[in-house]
DOSE-178024 format. One record per residue (C-alpha): x, y, z; residue number from 0; residue in one letter. Coordinates in pm, 1 decimal, padded with zeros to 6 digits. Layout:
<<X,Y,Z>,NUM,A>
...
***
This chain:
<<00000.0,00000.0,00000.0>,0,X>
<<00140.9,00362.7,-00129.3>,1,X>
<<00203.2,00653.0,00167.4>,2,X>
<<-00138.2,00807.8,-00012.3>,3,X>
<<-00372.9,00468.6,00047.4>,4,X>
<<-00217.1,00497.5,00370.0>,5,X>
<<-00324.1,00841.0,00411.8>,6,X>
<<-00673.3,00802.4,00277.1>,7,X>
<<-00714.5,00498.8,00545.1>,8,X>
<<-00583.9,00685.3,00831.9>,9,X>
<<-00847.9,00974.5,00764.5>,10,X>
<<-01127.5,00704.9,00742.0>,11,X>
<<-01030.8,00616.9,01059.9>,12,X>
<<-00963.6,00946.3,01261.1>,13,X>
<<-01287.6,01053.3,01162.6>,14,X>
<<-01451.6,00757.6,01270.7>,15,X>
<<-01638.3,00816.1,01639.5>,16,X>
<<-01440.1,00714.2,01923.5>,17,X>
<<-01111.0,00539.6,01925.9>,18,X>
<<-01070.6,00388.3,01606.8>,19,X>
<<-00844.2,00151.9,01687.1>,20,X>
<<-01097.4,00050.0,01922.4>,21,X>
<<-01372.8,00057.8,01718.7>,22,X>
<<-01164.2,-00154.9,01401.9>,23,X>
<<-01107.3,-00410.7,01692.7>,24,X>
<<-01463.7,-00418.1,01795.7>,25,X>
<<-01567.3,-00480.6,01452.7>,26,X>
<<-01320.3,-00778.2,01401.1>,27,X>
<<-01426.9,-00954.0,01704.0>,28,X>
<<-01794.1,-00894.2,01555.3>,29,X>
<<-01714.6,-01050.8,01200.8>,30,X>
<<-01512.2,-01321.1,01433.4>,31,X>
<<-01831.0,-01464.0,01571.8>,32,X>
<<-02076.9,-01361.9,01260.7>,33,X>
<<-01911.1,-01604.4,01097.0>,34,X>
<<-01809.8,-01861.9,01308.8>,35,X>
<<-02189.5,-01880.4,01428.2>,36,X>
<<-02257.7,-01897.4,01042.4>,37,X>
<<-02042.6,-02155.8,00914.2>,38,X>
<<-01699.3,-02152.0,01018.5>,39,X>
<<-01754.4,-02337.3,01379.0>,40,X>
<<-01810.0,-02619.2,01155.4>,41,X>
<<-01477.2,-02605.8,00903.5>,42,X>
<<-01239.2,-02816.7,00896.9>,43,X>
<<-00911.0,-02530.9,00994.9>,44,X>
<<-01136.6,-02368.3,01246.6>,45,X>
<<-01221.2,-02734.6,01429.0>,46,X>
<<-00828.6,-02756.7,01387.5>,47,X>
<<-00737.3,-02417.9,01522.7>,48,X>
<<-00965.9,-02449.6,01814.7>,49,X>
<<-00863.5,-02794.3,01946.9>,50,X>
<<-00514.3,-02599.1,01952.7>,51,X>
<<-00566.0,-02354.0,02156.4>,52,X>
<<-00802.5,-02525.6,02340.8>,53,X>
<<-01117.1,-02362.2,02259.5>,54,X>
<<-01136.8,-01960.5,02336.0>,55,X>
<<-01038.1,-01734.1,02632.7>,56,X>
<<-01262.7,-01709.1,02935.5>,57,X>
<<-01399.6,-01334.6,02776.1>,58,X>
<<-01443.6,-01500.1,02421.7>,59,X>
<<-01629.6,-01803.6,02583.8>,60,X>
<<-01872.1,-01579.1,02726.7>,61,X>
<<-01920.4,-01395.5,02407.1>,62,X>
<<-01957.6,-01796.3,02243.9>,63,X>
<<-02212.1,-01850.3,02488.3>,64,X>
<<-02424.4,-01590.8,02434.9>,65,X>
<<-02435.0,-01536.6,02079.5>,66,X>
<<-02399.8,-01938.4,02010.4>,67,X>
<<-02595.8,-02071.1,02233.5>,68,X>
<<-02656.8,-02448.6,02209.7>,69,X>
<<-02650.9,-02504.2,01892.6>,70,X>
<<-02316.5,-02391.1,01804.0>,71,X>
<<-02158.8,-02454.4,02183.1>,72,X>
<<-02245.1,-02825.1,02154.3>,73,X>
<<-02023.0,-02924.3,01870.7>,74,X>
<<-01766.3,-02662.5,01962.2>,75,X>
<<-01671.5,-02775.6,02274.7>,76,X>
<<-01763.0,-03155.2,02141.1>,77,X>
<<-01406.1,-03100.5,01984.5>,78,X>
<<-01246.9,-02889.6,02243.7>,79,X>
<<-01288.7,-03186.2,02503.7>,80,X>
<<-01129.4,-03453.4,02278.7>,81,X>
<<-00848.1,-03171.8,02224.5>,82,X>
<<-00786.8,-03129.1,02611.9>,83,X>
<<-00819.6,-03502.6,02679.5>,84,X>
<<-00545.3,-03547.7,02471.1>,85,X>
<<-00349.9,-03259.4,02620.4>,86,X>
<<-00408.4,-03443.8,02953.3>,87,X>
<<-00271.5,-03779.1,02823.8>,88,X>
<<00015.9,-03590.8,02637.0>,89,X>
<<00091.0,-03259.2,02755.4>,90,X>
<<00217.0,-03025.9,02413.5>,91,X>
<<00219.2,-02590.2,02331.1>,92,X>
<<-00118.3,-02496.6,02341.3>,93,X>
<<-00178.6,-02185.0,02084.7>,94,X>
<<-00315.7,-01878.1,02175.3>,95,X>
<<-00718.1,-01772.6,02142.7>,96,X>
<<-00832.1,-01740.9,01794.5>,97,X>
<<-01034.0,-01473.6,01860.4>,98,X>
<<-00788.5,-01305.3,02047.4>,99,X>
<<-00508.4,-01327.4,01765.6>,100,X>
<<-00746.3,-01161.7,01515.3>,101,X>
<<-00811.3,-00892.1,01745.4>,102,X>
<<-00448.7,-00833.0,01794.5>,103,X>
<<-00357.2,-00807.5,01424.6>,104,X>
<<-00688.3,-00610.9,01341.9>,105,X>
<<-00493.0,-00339.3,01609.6>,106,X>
<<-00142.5,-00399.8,01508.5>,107,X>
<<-00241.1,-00318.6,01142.1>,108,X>
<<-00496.0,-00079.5,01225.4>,109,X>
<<-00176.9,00089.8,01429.8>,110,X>
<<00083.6,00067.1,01119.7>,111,X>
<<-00214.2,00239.0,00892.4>,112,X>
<<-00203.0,00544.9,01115.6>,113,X>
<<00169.1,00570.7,01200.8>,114,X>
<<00164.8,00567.6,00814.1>,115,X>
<<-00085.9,00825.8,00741.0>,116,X>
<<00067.6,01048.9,01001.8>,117,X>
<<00321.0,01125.3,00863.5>,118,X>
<<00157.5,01349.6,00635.2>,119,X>
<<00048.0,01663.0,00781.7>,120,X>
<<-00323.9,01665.8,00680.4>,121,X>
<<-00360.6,01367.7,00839.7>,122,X>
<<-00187.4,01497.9,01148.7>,123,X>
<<-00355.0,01821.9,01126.9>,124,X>
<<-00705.1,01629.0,01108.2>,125,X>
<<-00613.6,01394.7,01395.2>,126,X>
<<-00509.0,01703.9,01653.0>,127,X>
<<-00856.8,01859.3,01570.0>,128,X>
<<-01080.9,01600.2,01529.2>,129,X>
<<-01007.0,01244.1,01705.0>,130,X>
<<-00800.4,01041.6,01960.4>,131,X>
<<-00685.4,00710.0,02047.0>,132,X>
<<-00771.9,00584.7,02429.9>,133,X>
<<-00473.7,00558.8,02641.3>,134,X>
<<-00347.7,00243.7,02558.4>,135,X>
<<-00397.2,00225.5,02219.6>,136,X>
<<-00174.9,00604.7,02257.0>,137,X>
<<00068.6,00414.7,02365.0>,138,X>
<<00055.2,00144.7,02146.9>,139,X>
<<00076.6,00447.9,01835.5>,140,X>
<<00432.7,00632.4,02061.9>,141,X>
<<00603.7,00320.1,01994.6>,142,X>
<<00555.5,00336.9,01609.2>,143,X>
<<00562.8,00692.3,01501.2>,144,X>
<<00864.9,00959.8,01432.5>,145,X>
<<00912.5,01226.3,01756.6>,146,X>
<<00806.7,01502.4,01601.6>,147,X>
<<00463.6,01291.6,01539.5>,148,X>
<<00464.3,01126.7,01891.2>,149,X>
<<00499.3,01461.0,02060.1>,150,X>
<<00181.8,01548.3,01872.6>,151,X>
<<00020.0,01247.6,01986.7>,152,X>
<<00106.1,01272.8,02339.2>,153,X>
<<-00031.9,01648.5,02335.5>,154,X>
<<-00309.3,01529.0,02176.4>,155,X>
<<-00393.8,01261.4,02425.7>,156,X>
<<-00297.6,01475.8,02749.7>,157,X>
<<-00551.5,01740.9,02633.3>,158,X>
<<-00815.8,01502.2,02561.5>,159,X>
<<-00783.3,01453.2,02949.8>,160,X>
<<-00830.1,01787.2,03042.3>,161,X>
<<-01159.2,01723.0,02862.7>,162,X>
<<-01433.5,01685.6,03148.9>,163,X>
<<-01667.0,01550.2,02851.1>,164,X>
<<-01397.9,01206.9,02784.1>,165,X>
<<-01287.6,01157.2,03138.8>,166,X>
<<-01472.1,00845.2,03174.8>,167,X>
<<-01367.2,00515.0,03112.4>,168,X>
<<-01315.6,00568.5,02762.1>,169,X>
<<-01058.4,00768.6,02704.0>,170,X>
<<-00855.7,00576.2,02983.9>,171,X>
<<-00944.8,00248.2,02868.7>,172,X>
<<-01083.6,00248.1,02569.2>,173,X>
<<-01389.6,-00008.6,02495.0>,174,X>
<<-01422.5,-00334.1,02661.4>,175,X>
<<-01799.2,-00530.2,02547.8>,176,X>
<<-01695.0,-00754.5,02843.9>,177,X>
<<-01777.0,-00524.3,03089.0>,178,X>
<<-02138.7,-00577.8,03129.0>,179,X>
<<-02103.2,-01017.9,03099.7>,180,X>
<<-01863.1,-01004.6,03385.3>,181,X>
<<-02049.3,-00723.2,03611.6>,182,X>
<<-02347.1,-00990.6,03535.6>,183,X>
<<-02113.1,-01279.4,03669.1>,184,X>
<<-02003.0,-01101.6,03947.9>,185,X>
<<-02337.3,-01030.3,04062.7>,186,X>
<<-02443.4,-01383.4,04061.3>,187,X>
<<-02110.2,-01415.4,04237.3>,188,X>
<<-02203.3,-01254.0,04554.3>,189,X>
<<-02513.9,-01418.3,04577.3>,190,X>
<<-02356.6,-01742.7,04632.4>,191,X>
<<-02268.5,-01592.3,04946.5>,192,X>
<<-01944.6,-01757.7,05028.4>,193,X>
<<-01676.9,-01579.4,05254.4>,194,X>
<<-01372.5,-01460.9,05018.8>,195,X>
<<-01142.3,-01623.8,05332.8>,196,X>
<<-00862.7,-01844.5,05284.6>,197,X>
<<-00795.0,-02185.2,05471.0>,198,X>
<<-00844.8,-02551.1,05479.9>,199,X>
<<-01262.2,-02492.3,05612.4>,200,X>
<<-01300.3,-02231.1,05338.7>,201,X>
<<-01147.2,-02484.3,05068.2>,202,X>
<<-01379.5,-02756.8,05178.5>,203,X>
<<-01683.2,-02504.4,05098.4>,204,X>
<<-01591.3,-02451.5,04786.5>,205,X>
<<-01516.2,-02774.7,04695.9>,206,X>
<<-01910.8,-02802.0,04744.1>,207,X>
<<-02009.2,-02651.5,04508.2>,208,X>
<<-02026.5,-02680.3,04130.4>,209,X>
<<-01692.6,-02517.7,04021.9>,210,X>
<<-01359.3,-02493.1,04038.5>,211,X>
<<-01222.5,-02393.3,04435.4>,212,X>
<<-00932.8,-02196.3,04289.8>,213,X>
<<-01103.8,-01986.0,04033.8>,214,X>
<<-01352.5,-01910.0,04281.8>,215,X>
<<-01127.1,-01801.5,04531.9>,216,X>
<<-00976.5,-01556.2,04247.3>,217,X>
<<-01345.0,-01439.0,04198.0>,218,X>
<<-01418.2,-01389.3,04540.3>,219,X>
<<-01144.4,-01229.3,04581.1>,220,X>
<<-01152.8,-01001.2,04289.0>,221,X>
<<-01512.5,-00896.6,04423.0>,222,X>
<<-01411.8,-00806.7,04775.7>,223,X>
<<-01105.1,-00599.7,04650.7>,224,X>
<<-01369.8,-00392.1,04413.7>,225,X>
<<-01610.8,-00340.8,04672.0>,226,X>
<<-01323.5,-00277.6,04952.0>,227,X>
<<-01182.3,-00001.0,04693.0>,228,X>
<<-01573.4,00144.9,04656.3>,229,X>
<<-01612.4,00156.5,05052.7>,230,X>
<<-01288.0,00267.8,05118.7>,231,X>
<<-01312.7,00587.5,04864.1>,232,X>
<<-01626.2,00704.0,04974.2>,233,X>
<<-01474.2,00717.6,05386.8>,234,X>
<<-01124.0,00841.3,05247.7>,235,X>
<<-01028.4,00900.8,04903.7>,236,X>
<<-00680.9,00990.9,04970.4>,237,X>
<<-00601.8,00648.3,05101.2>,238,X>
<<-00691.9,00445.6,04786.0>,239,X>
<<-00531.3,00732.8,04532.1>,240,X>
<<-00222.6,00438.0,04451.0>,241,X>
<<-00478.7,00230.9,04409.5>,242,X>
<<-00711.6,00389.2,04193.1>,243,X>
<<-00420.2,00513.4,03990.1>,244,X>
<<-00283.6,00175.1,03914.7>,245,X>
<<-00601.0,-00028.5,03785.1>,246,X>
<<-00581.0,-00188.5,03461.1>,247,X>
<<-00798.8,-00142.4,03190.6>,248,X>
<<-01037.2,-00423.3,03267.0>,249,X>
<<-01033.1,-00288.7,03649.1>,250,X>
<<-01124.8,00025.7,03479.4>,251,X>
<<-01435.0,-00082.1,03365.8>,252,X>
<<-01495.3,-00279.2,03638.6>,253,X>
<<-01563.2,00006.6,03855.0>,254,X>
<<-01733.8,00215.3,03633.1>,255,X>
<<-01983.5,-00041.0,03587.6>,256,X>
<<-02016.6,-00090.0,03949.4>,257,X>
<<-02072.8,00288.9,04040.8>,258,X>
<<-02210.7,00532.2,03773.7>,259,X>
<<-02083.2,00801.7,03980.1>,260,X>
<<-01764.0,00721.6,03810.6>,261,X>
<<-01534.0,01040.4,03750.3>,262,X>
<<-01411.7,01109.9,04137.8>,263,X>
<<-01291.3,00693.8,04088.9>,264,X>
<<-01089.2,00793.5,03763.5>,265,X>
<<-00982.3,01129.1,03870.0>,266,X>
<<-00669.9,00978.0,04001.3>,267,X>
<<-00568.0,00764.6,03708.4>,268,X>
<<-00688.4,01017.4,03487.6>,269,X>
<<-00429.4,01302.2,03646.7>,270,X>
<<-00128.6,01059.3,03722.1>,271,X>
<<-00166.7,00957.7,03291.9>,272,X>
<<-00112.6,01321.0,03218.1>,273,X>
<<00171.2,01414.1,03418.1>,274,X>
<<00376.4,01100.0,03279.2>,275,X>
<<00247.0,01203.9,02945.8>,276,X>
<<00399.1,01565.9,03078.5>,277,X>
<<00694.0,01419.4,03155.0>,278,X>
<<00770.7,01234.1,02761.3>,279,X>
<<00687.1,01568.8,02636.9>,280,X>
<<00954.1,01711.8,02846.7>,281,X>
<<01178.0,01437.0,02700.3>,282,X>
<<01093.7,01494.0,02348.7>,283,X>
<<01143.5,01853.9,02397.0>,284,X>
<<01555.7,01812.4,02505.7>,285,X>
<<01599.3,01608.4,02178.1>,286,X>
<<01880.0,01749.3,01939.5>,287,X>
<<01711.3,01904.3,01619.5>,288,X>
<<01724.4,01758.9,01270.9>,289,X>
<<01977.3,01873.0,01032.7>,290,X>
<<02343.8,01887.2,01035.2>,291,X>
<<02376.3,02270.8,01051.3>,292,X>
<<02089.6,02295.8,01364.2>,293,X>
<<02256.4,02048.9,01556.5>,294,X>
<<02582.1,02252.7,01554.4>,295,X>
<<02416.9,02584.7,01615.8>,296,X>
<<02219.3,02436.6,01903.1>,297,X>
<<02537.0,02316.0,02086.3>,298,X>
<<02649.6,02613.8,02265.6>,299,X>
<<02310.1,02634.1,02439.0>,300,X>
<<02279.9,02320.4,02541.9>,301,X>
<<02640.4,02329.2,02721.3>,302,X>
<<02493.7,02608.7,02885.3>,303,X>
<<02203.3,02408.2,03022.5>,304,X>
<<02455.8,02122.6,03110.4>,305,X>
<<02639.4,02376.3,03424.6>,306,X>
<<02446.6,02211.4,03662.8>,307,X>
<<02608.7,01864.6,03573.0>,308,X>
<<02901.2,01913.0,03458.9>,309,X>
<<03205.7,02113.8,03674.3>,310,X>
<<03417.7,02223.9,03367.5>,311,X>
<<03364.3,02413.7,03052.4>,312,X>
<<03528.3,02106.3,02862.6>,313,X>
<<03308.4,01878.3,02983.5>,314,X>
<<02953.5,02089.8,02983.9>,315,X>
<<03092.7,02107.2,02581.3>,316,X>
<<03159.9,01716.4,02577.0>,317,X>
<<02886.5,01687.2,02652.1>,318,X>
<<02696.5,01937.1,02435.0>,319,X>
<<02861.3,01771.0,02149.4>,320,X>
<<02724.1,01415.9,02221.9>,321,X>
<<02422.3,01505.1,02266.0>,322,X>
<<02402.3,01690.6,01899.4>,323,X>
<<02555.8,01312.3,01776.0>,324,X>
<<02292.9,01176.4,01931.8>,325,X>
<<01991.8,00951.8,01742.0>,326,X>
<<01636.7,01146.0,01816.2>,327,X>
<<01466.2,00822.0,01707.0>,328,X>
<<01698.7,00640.6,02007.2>,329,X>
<<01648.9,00906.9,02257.2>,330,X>
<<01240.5,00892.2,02140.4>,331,X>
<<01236.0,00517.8,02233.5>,332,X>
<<01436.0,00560.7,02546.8>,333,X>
<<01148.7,00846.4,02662.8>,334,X>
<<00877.0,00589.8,02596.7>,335,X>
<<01051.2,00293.4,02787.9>,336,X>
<<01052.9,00567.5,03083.7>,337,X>
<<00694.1,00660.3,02985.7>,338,X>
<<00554.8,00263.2,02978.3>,339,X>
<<00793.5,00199.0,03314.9>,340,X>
<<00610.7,00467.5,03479.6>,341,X>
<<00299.0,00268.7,03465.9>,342,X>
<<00242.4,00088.4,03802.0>,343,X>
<<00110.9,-00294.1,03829.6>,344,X>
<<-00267.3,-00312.7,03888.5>,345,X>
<<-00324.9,-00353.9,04246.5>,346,X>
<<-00640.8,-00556.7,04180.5>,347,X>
<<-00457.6,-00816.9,03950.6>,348,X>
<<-00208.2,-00820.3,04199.1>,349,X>
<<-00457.1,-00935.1,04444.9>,350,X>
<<-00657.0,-01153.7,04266.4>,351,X>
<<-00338.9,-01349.1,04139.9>,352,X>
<<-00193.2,-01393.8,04513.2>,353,X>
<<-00566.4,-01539.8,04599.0>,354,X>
<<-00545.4,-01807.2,04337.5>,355,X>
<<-00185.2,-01884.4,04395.6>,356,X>
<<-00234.5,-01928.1,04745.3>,357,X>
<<-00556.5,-02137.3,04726.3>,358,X>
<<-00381.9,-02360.0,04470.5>,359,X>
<<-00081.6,-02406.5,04711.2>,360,X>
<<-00327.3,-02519.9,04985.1>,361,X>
<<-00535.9,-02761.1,04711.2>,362,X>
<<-00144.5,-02930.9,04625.8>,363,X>
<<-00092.9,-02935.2,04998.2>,364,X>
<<-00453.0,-03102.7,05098.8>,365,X>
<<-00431.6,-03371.5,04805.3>,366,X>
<<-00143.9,-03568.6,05056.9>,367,X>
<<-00469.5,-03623.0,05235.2>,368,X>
<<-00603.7,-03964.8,05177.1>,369,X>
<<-00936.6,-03845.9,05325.1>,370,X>
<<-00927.8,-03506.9,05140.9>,371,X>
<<-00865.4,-03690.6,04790.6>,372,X>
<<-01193.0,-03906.8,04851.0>,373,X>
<<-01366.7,-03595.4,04916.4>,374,X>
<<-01200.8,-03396.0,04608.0>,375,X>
<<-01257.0,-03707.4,04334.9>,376,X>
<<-01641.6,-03695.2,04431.1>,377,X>
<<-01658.1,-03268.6,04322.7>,378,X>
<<-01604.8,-03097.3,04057.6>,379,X>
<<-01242.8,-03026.0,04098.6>,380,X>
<<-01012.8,-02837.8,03953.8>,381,X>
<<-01120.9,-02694.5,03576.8>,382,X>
<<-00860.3,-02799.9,03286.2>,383,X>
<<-00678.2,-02483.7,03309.2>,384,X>
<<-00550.6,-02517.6,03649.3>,385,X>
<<-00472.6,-02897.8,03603.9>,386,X>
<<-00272.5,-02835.1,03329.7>,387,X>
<<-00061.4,-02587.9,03479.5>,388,X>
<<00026.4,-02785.3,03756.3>,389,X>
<<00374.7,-02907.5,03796.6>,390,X>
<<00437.4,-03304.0,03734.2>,391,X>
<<00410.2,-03482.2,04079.7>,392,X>
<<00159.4,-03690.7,04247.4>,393,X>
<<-00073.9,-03432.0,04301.2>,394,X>
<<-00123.3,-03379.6,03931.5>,395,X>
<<-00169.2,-03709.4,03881.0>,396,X>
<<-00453.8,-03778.4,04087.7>,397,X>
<<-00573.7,-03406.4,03951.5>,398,X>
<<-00564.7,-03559.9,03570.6>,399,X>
<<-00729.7,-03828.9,03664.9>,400,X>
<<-01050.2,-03695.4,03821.3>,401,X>
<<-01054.5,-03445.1,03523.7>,402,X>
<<-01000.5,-03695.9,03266.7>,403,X>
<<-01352.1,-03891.4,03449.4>,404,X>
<<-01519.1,-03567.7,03464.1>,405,X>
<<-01423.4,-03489.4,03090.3>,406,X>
<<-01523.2,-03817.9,02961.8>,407,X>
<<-01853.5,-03807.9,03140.4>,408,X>
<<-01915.2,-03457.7,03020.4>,409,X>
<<-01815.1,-03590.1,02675.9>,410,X>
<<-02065.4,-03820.6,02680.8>,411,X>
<<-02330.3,-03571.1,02768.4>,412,X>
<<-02259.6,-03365.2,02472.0>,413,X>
<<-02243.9,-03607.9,02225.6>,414,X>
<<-02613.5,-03762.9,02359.4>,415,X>
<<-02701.4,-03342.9,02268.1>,416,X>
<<-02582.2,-03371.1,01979.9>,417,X>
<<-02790.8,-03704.1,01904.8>,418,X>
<<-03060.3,-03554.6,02002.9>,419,X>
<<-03075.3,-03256.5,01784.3>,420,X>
<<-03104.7,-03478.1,01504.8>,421,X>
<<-03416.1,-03532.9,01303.2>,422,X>
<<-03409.0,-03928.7,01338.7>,423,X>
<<-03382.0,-03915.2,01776.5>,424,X>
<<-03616.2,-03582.7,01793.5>,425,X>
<<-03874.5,-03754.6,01914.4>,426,X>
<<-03676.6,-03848.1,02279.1>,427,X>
<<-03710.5,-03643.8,02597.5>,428,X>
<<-03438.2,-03354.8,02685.6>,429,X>
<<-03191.6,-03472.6,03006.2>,430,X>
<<-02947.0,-03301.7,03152.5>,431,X>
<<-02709.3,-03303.8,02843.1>,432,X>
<<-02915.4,-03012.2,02740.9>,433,X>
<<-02697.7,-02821.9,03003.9>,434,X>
<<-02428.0,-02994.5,02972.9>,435,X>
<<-02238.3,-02699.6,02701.0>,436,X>
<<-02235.0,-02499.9,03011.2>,437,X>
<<-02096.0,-02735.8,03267.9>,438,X>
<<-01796.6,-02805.5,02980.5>,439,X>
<<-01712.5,-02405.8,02990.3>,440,X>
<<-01704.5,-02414.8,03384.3>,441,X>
<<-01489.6,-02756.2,03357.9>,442,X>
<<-01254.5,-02611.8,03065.2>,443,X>
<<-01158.6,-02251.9,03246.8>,444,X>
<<-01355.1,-02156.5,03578.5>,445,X>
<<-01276.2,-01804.4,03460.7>,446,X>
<<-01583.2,-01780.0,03200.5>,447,X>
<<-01799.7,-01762.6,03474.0>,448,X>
<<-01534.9,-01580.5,03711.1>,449,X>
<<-01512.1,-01867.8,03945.1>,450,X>
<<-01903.0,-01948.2,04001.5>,451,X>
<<-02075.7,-02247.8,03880.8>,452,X>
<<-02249.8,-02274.9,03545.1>,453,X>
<<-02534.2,-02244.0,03696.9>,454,X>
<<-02502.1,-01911.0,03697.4>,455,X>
<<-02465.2,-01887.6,03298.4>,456,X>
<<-02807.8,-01704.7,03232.8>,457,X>
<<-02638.0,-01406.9,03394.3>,458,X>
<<-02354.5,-01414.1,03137.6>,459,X>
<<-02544.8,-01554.0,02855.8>,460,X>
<<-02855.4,-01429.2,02680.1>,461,X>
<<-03186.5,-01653.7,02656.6>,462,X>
<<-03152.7,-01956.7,02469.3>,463,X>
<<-03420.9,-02202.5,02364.9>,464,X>
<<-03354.1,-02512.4,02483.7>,465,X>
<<-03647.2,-02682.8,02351.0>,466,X>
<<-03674.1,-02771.8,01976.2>,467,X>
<<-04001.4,-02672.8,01793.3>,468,X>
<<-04129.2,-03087.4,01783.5>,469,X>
<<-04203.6,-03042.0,02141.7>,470,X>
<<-04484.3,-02938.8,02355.8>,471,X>
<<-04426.5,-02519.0,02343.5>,472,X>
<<-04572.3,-02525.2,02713.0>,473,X>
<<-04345.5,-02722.0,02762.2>,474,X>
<<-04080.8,-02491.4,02667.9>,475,X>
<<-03800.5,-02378.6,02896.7>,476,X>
<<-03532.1,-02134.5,02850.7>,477,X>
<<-03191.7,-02029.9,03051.3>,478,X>
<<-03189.0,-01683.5,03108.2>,479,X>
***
C-alpha cells in the first residue's frame, strides 16, 4: 500500500467516532463470531485451530455462549474436550485464542495504517482537531511513530484529558464489550454468598459446590477488593489514590460499571496519565534538532544548560557535542521505555493473582490427604486450566485423573445433545445433556464464569431455547 492509500485509510479512521483503533477491533471480534456462528464453527481449519488452543479465552467463551448458544456450543466444545483429553494424556504448546489473535492483528495493522498516514500533515492536522486514540492504544501508536509525530500524539492525548466531557472510562481504557457479561457474573457471584477467606474450612466449601475452588477463590477475591476499593473511597479518598491510579484497563471498567458516579474513581488515574504524558513531552522537547547545521548551532546552548552537571567548561561542551551526535529516534524510544515503566502494576490483579496462587498451594498441599482426595474425586475439581498448569508430581496425577472422568462423562453428555438434535432421535425427551455446554465451559476454564458455577450462565449468557419446535411449546423452557 502507497504513503497516499495509507493516508486516505488513516483519515477514514480518525474521523470515525471514538477510538478507532478501538472501534476496528470491535468490529473484528464482531465478524469473528458472525461467521463462526454462520459456518466456520463447523470447518475443517477452524475445528483444527480451536482444538489448539483449546477452545477460546474465558472473555471469548462468554461472548460464544451468548451469541452461540446451544446449537453452536455443543459441537464446539464436542471437539475442544477430545483436544484437552489429549493434552491431559500428552501434555504439548497450546496456541493462543483465535479470537484473540485476530483482534491483535486487526490493532497492530490498524496501528501501522495510522503511524503511516501520520506522517503526512493533513492527516496529522485532522487527527489534533478532530479524534483520539484511548490511552493504551496512545501508547501502542508512541512506539511506532517519528518524535516530532509522537509529541503530537502525546499532546493530543494529554488534552483530551483535560476534557471533562472524555474523562470516563473511555478515554482511559478504551472499549471493553466484556464489561457488562462479567459485572453480570459477578453479581451472581455474591449471591452465592461464600466468605472470600482463605484456609483448609473455606477450601472444603468450595469444593461443594459446582466449580472450580481456585477460580472461585480468584473471583471472590476479585469482588471483595472492588467493593473494599468502593467503601474505602467514599470514607477516604486519599487512602486508595495508589490504588485507583494503578487499575488496569479491565479494572477500569470494572468500577465504572459498578458505580455510575464514576469520575471522582478515575480522577486519580486520569491526572497521574497526564503528568507521565507531561513528563515524555519534556523528554521529546531536550531532543537534538534535525539537520546537520541545527545540531551545531544548538550546541552552545545546550552546554549552557549542562552547568548544573558538569564542573568544567570542557566537559559541559563534551557533553553538548554528544548530545548533537545523538539519534532522536533512540532518545524517542528511550522516553517511551521511561513513559511505559512509569505505569504501576494493577493492584487488583495483583490481588486476585496472590488469591489463586495461594488457594492452589493449599489444594497441592490437601491432596497428601487420603481423606481429602476421597472428598475432592467426588466434586467438581479443579477446571482444565488449572490442572494443566500444575507441575508433574503426584498431586497432578490424581488431579488428571478426576478431570479426565469428569471430561469423559461430560463428553458423553454432549455427544447424547448432539444425538438428540437430530431429526431421526427428535422424538426423545431432553436430560441433563441439554446443560451440559455450560458445565464443559465451567470444567474447561472456571474463569468464564469468574469462578461461580455454570449455573449461573443465564447471567452471562442471553436466553436460549432449549427446547426444539417438535415439542410441547408449554413445555418450553429457557436459561436466562
Amino acid at each position: 500500500m502507497t504513503a497516499p492509500m495509507h493516508g486516505d485509510e488513516a483519515l477514514r479512521l480518525i474521523r470515525s467516532p471514538g477510538c478507532p483503533v478501538c472501534g476496528e477491533a470491535e468490529h473484528a471480534e464482531e465478524q469473528f463470531f458472525k461467521w463462526l456462528v454462520i459456518e466456520n464453527y463447523g470447518q475443517f481449519e477452524t475445528i483444527m485451530r480451536l482444538k489448539a488452543s483449546l477452545g477460546l479465552c474465558a472473555a471469548h467463551t462468554r461472548r460464544l455462549l451468548a451469541v452461540g448458544g446451544e446449537a453452536i456450543c455443543v459441537p464446539v466444545f464436542g471437539h475442544v474436550l477430545d483436544a484437552t483429553r489429549q493434552q491431559l494424556a500428552q501434555p504439548s504448546s497450546v496456541q493462543a485464542c483465535l479470537a484473540c489473535e485476530g483482534v491483535r492483528w486487526t490493532v497492530g495493522r490498524t496501528i501501522h495504517i495510522l503511524s503511516q498516514g501520520l506522517a503526512q500533515p493533513e492527516v496529522l492536522e485532522a487527527y489534533r482537531a478532530e479524534n483520539y486514540l484511548c490511552v493504551p492504544h496512545a501508547l501502542d501508536l508512541l512506539a511506532a511513530v517519528p518524535p516530532v509525530v509522537a509529541g503530537h500524539v502525546a499532546a493530543a492525548t494529554a488534552a483530551r484529558l483535560e476534557d471533562p466531557s472524555s474523562s470516563r472510562e473511555g478515554i482511559l481504557a478504551g472499549s471493553d464489550r466484556d464489561a457488562e457479561p462479567r459485572r453480570r457474573a459477578r453479581a451472581a457471584l455474591a449471591r452465592l454468598d461464600v466468605a472470600p477467606s482463605s484456609g483448609p474450612l473455606e477450601l472444603e466449601r468450595r469444593l461443594e459446590l459446582s466449580c472450580c475452588p481456585v477460580c472461585l477463590a480468584r473471583g471472590e477475591l476479585e469482588l471483595q477488593y472492588l467493593d473494599w476499593l468502593l467503601a474505602e473511597h467514599a470514607r477516604s479518598p486519599s487512602a486508595v489514590r495508589d490504588d485507583l491510579r494503578s487499575l488496569c484497563k479491565t479494572h477500569v471498567h470494572d468500577i465504572a460499571a459498578s458505580d455510575k458516579r464514576v469520575e471522582p474513581l478515575l480522577h486519580p488515574q486520569r491526572e497521574q496519565t497526564r503528568v507521565v504524558l507531561g513528563r515524555f513531552l519534556d523528554e521529546l522537547a531536550t531532543l537534538p534538532p534535525e539537520g546537520v547545521v541545527a545540531r551545531a548551532r544548538a550546541i552552545p546552548g545546550h552546554a549552557r544548560d549542562e552547568r548544573s552537571r558538569h564542573a568544567t567548561t570542557f566537559a559541559r561542551w563534551r557533553g553538548g557535542v554528544a548530545w548533537a551526535r545523538s539519534s532522536r529516534d533512540s532518545r524517542t524510544r528511550l522516553a517511551y521505555t521511561r513513559l511505559r515503566g512509569s505505569v504501576a502494576g494493577c493492584h487488583a490483579c495483583h490481588a486476585a493473582d496472590t488469591a489463586e496462587r495461594r488457594e492452589s498451594e493449599l489444594l497441592m498441599a490437601r491432596l497428601l490427604d487420603s481423606a481429602f482426595v476421597r472428598r475432592y474425586e467426588e466434586r467438581h475439581g479443579l477446571c482444565a486450566r488449572h490442572v494443566l498448569a500444575m507441575a508433574a508430581g503426584p498431586g497432578r496425577d490424581l488431579a488428571a485423573r478426576a478431570l479426565e472422568a469428569r471430561l469423559a462423562s461430560l463428553a458423553w453428555e454432549i455427544d447424547e445433545a448432539a444425538r438428540k438434535r437430530s431429526w431421526s432421535f427428535r422424538h426423545e425427551s431432553a436430560g441433563d445433556e441439554e446443560t451440559a455446554w455450560l458445565r464443559v465451559a465451567a470444567q474447561l476454564d472456571g474463569r468464564t464464569f469468574l469462578g461461580g458455577p455454570a449455573a449461573h450462565a443465564a447471567v452471562v449468557a442471553r436466553p436460549v431455547e432449549l427446547v426444539r419446535e417438535s415439542r410441547d411449546p408449554a413445555q418450553r423452557r429457557t436459561l436466562g
